[in-house]
C-alpha positions as CSV (number, residue, x, y, z in Angstrom):
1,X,0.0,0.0,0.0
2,X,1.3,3.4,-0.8
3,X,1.8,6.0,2.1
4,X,0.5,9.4,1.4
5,X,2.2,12.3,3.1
6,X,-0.4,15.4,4.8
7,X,0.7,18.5,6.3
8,X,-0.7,20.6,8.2
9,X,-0.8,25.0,9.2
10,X,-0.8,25.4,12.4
11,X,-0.3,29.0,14.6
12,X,2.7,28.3,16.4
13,X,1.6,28.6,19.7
14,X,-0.7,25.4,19.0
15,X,1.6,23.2,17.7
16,X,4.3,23.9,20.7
17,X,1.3,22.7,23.0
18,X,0.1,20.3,21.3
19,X,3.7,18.9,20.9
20,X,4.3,19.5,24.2
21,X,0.5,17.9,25.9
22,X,1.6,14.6,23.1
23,X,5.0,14.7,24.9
24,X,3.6,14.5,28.1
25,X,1.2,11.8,27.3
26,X,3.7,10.0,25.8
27,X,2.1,10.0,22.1
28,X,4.3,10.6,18.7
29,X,2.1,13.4,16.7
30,X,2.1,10.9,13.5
31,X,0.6,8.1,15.8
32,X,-2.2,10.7,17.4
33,X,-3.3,11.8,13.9
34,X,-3.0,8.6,12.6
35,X,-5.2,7.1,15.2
36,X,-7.4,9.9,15.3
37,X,-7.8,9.1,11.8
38,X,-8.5,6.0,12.0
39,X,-11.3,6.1,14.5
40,X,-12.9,8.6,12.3
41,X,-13.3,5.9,9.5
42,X,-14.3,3.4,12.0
43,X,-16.9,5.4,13.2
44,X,-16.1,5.3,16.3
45,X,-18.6,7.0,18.6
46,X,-16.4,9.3,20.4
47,X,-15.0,10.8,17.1
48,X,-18.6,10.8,15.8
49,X,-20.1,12.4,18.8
50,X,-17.3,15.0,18.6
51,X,-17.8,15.6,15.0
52,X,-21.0,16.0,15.8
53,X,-20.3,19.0,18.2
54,X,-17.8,20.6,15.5
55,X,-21.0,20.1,12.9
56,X,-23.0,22.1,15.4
57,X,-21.0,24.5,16.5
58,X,-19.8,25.5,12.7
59,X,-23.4,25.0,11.6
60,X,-21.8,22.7,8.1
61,X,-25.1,21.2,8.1
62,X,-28.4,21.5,9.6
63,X,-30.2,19.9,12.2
64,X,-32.1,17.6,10.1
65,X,-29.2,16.7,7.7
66,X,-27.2,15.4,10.9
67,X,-29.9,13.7,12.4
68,X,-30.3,11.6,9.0
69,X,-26.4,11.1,8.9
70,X,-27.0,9.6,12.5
71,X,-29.6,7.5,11.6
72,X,-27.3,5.9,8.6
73,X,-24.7,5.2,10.4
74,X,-27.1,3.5,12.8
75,X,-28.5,1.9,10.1
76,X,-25.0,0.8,8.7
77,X,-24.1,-1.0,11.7
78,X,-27.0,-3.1,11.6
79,X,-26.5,-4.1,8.6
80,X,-22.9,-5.0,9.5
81,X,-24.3,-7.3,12.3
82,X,-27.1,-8.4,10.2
83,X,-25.0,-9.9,7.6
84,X,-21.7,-10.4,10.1
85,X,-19.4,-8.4,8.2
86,X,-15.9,-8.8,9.1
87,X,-13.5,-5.9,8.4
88,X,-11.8,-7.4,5.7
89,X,-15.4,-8.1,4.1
90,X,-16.1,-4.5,4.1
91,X,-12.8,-3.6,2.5
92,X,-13.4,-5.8,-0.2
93,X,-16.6,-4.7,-0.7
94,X,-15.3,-1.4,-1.1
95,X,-12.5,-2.3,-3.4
96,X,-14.6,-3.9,-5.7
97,X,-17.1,-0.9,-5.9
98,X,-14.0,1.4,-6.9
99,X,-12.9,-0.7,-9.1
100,X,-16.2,-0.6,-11.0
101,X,-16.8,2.7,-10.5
102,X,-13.0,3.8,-12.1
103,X,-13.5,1.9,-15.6
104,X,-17.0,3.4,-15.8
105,X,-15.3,6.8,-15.4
């Protein structure tokens, strides 16, 4: 698999205490992001609940809007335990839906 590499702006300020809070915690900034990540495409409901608040908070959609993106996720992981969808299922699935969808573009 091929790595991708994403910066970031930060003010300085934040990235000297953010650097230093990871230091203290003992947590290398490219594991934190990455994990972060990670649970964000996982759906993990902490992430999601937070999301949530940013979506909120920034208005970047409205009430309704959100409240159907809750109720699909919801939905989505019935379905996973419905059919008993590993992770690896999932990924193929997806794989095989890009695949299809890059020759038809």
């Amino acid at each position: 698999m091929k790595n991708k590499i994403i910066a970031f702006n930060f003010p300085e300020k934040m990235h000297t205490e953010l650097k230093a809070r990871l230091l203290y915690d003992g947590i290398p900034m490219t594991k934190f992001i990455r994990h972060y990540v990670e649970s964000y495409l996982r759906k993990d409901s902490c992430v999601l609940s937070f999301i949530n608040d940013y979506k909120k908070k920034n208005k970047t959609l409205n009430k309704k809007r959100r409240k159907e993106n809750l109720k699909l996720v919801e939905k989505g992981k019935e379905i996973e335990t419905m059919f008993n969808l590993s992770k690896e299922d999932i990924t193929e699935i997806y794989d095989i839906l890009d695949d299809n969808l890059e020759i038809k573009i």
